[in-house]
KEVOLO-876385 format. One record per residue (C-alpha): y, x, z; residue in three letters; residue number from 1. Coordinates in Angstrom, 2 decimals. Layout:
<atoms>
(atom (Y X Z) "ala" NUM),
...
</atoms>
This chain:
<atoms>
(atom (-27.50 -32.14 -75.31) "unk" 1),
(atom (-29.45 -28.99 -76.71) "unk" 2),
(atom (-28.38 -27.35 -79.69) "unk" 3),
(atom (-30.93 -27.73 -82.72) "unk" 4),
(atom (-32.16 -25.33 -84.58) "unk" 5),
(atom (-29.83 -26.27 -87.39) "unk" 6),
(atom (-27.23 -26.05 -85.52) "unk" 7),
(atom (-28.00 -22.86 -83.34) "unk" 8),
(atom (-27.90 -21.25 -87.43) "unk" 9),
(atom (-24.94 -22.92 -87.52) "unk" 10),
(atom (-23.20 -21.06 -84.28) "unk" 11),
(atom (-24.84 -17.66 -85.08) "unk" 12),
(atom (-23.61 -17.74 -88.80) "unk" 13),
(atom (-19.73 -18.12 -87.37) "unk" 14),
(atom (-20.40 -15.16 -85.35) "unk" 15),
(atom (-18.41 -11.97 -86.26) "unk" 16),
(atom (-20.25 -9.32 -83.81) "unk" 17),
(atom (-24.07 -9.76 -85.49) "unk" 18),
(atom (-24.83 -7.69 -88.14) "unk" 19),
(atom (-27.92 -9.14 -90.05) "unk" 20),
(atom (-30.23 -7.43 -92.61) "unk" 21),
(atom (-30.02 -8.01 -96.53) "unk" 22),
(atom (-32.84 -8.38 -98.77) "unk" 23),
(atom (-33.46 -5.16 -101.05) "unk" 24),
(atom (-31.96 -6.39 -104.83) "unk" 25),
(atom (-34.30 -7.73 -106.88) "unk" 26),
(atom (-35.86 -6.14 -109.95) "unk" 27),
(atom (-37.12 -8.58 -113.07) "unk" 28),
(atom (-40.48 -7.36 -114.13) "unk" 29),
(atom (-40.39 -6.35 -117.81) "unk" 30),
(atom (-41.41 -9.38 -119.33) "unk" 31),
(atom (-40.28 -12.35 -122.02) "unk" 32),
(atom (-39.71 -16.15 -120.58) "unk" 33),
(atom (-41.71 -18.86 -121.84) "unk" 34),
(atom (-40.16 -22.62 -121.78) "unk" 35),
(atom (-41.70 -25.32 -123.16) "unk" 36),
(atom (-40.54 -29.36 -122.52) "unk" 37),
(atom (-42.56 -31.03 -119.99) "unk" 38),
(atom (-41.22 -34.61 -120.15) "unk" 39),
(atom (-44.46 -36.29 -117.68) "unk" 40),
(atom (-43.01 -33.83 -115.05) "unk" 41),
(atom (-40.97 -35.65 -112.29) "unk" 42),
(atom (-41.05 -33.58 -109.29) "unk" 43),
(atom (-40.59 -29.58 -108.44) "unk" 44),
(atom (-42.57 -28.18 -106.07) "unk" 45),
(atom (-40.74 -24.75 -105.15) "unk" 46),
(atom (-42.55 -21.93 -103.01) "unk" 47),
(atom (-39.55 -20.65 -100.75) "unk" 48),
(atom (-40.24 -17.07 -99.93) "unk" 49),
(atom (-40.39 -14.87 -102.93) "unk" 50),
(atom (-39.20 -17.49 -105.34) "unk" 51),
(atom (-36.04 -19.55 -103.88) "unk" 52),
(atom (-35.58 -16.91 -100.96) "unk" 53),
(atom (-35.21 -13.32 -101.81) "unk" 54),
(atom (-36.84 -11.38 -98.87) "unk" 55),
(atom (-38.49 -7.97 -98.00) "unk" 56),
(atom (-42.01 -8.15 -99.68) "unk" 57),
(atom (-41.56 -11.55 -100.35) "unk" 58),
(atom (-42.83 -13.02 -97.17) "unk" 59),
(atom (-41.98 -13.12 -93.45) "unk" 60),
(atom (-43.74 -10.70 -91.51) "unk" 61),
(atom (-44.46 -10.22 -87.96) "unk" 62),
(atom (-43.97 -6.88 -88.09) "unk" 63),
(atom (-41.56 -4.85 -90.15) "unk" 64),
(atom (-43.51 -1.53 -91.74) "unk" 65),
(atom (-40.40 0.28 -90.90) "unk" 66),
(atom (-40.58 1.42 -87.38) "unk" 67),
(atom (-36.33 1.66 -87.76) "unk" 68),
(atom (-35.95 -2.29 -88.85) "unk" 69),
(atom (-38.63 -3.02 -86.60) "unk" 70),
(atom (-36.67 -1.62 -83.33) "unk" 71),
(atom (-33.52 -2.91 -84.43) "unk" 72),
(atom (-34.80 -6.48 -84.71) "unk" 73),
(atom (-36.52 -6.10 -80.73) "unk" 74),
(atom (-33.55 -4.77 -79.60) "unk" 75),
(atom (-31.23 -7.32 -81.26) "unk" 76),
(atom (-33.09 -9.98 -79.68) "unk" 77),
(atom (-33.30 -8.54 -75.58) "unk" 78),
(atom (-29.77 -8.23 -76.00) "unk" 79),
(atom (-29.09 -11.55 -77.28) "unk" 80),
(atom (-31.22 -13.59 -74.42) "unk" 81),
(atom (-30.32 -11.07 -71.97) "unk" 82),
(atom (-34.20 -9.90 -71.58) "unk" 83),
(atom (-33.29 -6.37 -70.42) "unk" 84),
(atom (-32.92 -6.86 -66.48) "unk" 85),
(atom (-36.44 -9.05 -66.50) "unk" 86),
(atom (-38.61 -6.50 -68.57) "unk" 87),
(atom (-40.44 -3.58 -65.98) "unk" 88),
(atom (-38.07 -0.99 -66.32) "unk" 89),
(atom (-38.94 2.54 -67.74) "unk" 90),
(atom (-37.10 5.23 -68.95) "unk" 91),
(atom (-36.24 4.75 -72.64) "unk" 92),
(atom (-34.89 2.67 -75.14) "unk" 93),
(atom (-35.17 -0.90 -74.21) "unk" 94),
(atom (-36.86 -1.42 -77.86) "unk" 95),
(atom (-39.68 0.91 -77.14) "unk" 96),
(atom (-40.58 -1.25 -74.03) "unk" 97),
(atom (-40.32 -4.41 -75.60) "unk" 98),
(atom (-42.70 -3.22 -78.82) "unk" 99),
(atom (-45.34 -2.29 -76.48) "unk" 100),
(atom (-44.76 -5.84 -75.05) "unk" 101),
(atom (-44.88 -7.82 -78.36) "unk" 102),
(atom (-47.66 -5.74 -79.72) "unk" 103),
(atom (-49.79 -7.10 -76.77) "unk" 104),
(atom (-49.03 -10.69 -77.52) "unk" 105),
(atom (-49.42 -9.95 -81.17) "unk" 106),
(atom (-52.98 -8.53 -80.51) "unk" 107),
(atom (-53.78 -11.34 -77.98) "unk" 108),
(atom (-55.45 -14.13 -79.36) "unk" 109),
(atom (-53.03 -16.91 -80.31) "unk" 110),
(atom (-53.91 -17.17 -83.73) "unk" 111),
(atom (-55.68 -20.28 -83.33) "unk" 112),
(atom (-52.65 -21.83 -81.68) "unk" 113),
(atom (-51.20 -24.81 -83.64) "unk" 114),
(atom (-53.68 -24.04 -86.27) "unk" 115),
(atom (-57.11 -25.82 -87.19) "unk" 116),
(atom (-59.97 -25.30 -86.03) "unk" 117),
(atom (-62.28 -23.00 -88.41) "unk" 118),
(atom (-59.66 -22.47 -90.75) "unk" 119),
(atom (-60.09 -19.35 -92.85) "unk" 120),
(atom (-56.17 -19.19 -93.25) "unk" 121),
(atom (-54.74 -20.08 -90.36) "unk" 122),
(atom (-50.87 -19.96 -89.58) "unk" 123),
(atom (-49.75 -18.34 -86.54) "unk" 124),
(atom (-46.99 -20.41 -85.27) "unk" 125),
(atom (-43.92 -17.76 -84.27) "unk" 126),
(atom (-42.51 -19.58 -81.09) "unk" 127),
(atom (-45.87 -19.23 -79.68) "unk" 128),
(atom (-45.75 -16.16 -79.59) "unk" 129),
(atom (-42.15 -16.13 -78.32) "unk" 130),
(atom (-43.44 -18.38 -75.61) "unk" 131),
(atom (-45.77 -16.62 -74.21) "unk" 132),
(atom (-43.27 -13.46 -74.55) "unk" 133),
(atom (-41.08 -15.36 -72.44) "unk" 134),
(atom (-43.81 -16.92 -69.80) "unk" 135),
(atom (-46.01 -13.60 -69.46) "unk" 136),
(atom (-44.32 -11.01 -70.53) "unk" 137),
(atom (-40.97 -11.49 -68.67) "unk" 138),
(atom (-40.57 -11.90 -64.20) "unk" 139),
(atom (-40.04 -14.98 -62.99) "unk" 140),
(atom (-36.73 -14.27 -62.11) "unk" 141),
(atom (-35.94 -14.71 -65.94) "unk" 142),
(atom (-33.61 -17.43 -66.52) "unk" 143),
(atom (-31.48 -19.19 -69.64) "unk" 144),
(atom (-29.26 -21.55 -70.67) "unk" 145),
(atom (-31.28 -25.13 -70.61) "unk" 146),
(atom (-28.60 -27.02 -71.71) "unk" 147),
(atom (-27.61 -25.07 -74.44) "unk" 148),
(atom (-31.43 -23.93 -75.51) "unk" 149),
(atom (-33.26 -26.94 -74.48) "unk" 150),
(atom (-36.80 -26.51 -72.65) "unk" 151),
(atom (-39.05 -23.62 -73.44) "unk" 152),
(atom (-40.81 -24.89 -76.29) "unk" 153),
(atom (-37.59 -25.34 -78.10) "unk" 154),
(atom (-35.51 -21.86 -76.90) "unk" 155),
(atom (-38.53 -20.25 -77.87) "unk" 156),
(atom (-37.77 -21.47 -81.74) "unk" 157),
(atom (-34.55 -20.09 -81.49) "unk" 158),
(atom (-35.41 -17.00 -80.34) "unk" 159),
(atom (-37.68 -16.85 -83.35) "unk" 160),
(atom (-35.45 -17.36 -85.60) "unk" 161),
(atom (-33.14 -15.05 -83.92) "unk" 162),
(atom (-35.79 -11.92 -84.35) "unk" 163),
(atom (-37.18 -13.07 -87.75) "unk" 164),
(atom (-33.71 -12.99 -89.20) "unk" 165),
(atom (-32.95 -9.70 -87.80) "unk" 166),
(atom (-36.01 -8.52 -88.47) "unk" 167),
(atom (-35.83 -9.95 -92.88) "unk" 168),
(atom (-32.43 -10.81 -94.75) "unk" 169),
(atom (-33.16 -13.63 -97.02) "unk" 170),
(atom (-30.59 -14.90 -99.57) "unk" 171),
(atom (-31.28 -17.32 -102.50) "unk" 172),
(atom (-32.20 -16.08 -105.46) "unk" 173),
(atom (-30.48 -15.42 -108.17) "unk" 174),
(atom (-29.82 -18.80 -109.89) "unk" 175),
(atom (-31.77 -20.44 -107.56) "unk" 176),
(atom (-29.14 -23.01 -106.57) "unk" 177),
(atom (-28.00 -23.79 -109.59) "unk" 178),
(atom (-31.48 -24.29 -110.82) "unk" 179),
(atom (-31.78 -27.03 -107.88) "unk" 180),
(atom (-28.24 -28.57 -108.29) "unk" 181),
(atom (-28.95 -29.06 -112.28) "unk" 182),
(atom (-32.77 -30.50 -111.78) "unk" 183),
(atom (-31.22 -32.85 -109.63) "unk" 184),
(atom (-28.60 -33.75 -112.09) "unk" 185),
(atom (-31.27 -34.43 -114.62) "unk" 186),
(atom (-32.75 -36.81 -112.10) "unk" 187),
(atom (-35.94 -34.51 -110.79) "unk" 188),
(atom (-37.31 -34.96 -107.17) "unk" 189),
(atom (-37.61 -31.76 -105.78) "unk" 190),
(atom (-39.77 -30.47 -102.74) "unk" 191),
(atom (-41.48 -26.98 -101.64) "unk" 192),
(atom (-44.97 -26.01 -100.64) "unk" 193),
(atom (-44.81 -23.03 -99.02) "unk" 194),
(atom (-45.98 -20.59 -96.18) "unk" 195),
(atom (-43.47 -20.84 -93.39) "unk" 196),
(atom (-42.36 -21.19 -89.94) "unk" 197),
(atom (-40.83 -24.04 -88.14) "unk" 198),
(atom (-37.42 -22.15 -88.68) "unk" 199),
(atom (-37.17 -22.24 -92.47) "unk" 200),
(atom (-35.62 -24.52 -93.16) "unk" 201),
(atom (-32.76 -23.49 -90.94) "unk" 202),
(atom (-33.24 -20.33 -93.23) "unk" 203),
(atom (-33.38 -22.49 -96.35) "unk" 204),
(atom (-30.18 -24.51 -95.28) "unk" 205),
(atom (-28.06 -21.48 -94.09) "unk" 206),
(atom (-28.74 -19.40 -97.40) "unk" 207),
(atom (-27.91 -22.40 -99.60) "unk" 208),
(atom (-24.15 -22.51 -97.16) "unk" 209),
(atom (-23.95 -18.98 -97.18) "unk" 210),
(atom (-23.90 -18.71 -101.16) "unk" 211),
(atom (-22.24 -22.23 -101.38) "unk" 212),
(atom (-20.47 -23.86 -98.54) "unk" 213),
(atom (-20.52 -27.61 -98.04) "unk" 214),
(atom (-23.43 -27.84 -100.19) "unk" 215),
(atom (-26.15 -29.44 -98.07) "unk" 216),
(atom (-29.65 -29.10 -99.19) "unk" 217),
(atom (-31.24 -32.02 -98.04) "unk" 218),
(atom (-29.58 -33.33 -101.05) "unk" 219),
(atom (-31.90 -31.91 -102.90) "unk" 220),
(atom (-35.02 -31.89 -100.94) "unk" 221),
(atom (-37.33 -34.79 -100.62) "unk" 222),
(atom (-38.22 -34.62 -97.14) "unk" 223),
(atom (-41.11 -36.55 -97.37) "unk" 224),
(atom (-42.21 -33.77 -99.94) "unk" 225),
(atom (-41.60 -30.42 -97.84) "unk" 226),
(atom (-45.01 -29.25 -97.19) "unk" 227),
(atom (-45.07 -26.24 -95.03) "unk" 228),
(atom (-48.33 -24.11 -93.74) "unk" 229),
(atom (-46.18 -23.95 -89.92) "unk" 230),
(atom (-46.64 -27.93 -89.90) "unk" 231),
(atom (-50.57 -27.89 -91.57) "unk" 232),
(atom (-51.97 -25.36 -89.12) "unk" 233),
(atom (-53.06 -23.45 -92.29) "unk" 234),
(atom (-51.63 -20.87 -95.04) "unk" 235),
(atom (-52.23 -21.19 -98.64) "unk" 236),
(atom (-54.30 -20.96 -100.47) "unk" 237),
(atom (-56.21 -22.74 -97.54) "unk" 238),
(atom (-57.35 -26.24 -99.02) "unk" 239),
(atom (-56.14 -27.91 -96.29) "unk" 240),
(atom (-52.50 -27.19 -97.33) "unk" 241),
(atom (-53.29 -28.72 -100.39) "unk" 242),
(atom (-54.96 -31.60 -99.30) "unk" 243),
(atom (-51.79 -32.07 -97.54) "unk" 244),
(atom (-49.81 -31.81 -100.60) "unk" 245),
(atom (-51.94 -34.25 -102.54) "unk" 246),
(atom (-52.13 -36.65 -99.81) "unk" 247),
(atom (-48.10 -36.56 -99.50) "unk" 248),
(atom (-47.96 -36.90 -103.79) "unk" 249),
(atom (-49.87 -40.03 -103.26) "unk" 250),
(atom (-47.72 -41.74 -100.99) "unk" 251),
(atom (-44.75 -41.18 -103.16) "unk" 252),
(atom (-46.69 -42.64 -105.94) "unk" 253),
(atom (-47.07 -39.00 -108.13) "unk" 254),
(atom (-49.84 -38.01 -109.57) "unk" 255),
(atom (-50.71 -34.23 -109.66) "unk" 256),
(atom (-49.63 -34.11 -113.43) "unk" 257),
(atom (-46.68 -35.04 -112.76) "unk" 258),
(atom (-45.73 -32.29 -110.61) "unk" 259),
(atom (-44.17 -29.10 -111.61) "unk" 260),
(atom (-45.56 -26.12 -109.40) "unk" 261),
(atom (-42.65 -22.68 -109.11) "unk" 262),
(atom (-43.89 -19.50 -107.47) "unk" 263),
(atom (-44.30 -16.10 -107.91) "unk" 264),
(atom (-47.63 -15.48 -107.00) "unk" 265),
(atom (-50.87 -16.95 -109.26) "unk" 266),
(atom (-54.03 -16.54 -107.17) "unk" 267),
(atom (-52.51 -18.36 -103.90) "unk" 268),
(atom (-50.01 -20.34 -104.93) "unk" 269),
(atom (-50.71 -21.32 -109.01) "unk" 270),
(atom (-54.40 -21.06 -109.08) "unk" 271),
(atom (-55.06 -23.63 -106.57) "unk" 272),
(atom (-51.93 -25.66 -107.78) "unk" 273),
(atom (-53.53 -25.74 -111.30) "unk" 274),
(atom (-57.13 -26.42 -110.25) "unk" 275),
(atom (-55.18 -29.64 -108.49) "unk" 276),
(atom (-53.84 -30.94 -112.15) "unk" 277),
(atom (-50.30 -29.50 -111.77) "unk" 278),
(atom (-48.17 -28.06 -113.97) "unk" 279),
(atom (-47.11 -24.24 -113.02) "unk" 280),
(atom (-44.17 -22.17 -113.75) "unk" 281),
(atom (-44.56 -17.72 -112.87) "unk" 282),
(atom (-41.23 -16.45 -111.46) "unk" 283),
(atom (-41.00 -13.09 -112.25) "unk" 284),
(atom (-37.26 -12.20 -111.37) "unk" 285),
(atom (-38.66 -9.35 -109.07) "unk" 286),
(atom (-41.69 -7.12 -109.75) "unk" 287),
(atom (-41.40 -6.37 -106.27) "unk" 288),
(atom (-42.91 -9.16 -104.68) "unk" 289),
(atom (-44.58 -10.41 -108.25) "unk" 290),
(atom (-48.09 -11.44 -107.73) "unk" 291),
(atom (-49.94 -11.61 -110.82) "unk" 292),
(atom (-52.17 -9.57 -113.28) "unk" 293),
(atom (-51.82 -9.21 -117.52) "unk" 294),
(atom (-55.46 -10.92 -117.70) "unk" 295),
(atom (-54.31 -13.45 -115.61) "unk" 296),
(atom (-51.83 -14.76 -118.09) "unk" 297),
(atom (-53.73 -14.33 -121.00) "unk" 298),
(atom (-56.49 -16.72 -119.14) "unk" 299),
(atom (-56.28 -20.46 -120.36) "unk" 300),
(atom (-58.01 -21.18 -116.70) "unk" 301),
(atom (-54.69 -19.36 -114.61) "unk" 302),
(atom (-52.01 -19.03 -117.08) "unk" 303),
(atom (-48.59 -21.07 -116.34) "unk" 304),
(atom (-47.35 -23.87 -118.17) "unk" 305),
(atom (-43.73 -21.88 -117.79) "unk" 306),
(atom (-42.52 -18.38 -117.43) "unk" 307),
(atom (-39.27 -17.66 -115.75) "unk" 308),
(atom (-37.22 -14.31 -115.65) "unk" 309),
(atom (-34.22 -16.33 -114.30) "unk" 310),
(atom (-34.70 -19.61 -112.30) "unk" 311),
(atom (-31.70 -21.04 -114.59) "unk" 312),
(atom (-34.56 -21.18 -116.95) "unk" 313),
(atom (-35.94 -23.66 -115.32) "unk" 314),
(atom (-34.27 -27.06 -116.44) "unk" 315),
(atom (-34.34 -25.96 -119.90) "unk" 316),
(atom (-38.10 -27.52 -119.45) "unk" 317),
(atom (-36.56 -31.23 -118.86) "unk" 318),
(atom (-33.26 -30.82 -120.92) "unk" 319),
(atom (-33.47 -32.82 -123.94) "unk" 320),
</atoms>
């Protein structure tokens, strides 16, 4: 049988010849936190990138602005799938040929693949593009482990994860599992809303091992409440995604109000959160990726309910 995608992670983390990228420390903005008790509160929403996931600008990008990280990644990955002999050979580094590749499946059109129809924000789903990498891009004498990868479709998603962790380190934030363990203890449901891929929550399970072996996240998260733009089609702050969120509340019997919204950004992630009758908490543990403006927080119409410098803070707001 195939190896998941969990459990491909799994293999590559036990690995001792891959060196993967770390996410650049974090710097806390200069600012105070603001807790307040918010006993109607019974589930967390959490964005992952930027708030639970440290990463480089506090999404996942396609393409790294530093032509170094960016070849690294492209070579990492023809190496590891053994790409090299099936690529038309030039002279150069095998990483120059394979950018020019990827940049012309980047710029073809396959932005409306696995995404709706009209949508203004639509997610571009990463083992597409893999896919086609692999069908067009490649000669047909190009060949793989089935067994071990599983059909295309599937080895495509682990070559995507593959590249997109060599391309962006992620790592839990600081107190970010500790946050999770104690809501739990206090008897919270937790769940995320969040931009992502179909690989992250491989990423989401292999930093919470990484900092703490054994512990298994799906402890923690409601999987009936992991709402993610790869599976929607569409990117926040697209209303679709949270339609979808809204719809999913419903059928676990929650009412808006009773959700707890944590992010780091206030126009696409808060904003539309709060418009929707949740509660919002700011994360501002790192002014790097921070997303929001003074008048923003002095606004009754887009100010959080919480502000967090640490995400230890958080439980403070259901202790009690």
């Amino acid at each position: 049988m195939p190896l998941s995608l969990e459990d491909y992670a799994d293999e590559l983390a036990g690995r001792k010849d891959l060196i993967w990228p770390k996410p650049p420390k974090a710097e806390p903005a200069n600012a105070r936190h603001g807790i307040r008790h918010l006993p109607e509160v019974r589930l967390v929403l959490w964005n992952i990138y930027g708030t639970f996931l440290h990463i480089f600008q506090g999404e996942l990008l396609f393409e790294h602005p530093k032509e170094m990280v960016m070849s690294f990644a492209l070579d990492k990955t023809i190496q590891e799938f053994n790409m090299w002999t099936s690529m038309s050979r030039r002279p150069g580094l095998p990483s120059v040929h394979a950018k020019v590749l990827y940049d012309q499946v980047i710029a073809f059109d396959m932005v409306g693949i696995g995404s709706a129809s009209g949508e203004r924000f639509p997610e571009r789903p990463s083992e597409k593009i893999w896919e086609f990498f692999v069908k067009n891009k490649l000669k047909p004498d190009y060949h793989y482990d089935v067994s071990k990868f599983g059909q295309l479709g599937e080895y495509a998603k682990k070559i995507a994860y593959f590249f997109h962790a060599s391309l962006q380190g992620t790592a839990p934030h600081e107190g970010a599992v500790q946050a999770v363990t104690a809501l739990s203890d206090l008897g919270i449901r937790q769940g995320f809303l969040t931009d992502g891929q179909c690989f992250t929550w491989a990423q989401i399970r292999r930093a919470v091992l990484g900092d703490h072996p054994g512990l298994d996240p799906d402890l923690f998260f409601d999987k009936k409440l992991r709402i993610l733009s790869y599976d929607v089609g569409a990117k926040k702050p697209s209303d679709r995604i949270f339609s979808r969120t809204k719809e999913a509340l419903a059928t676990a019997g929650l009412q808006p109000s009773q959700v707890l919204y944590v992010s780091n950004r206030l126009d696409k992630d808060l904003g539309p959160a709060k418009k929707m009758g949740m509660r919002t908490a700011l994360y501002v543990g790192d002014k790097s990726t921070l997303e929001a403006k003074p008048e923003q927080l002095k606004n009754p119409l887009s100010s959080p309910d919480l502000l967090l410098t640490r995400l230890e803070q958080l439980p403070l707001a259901f202790e009690g």
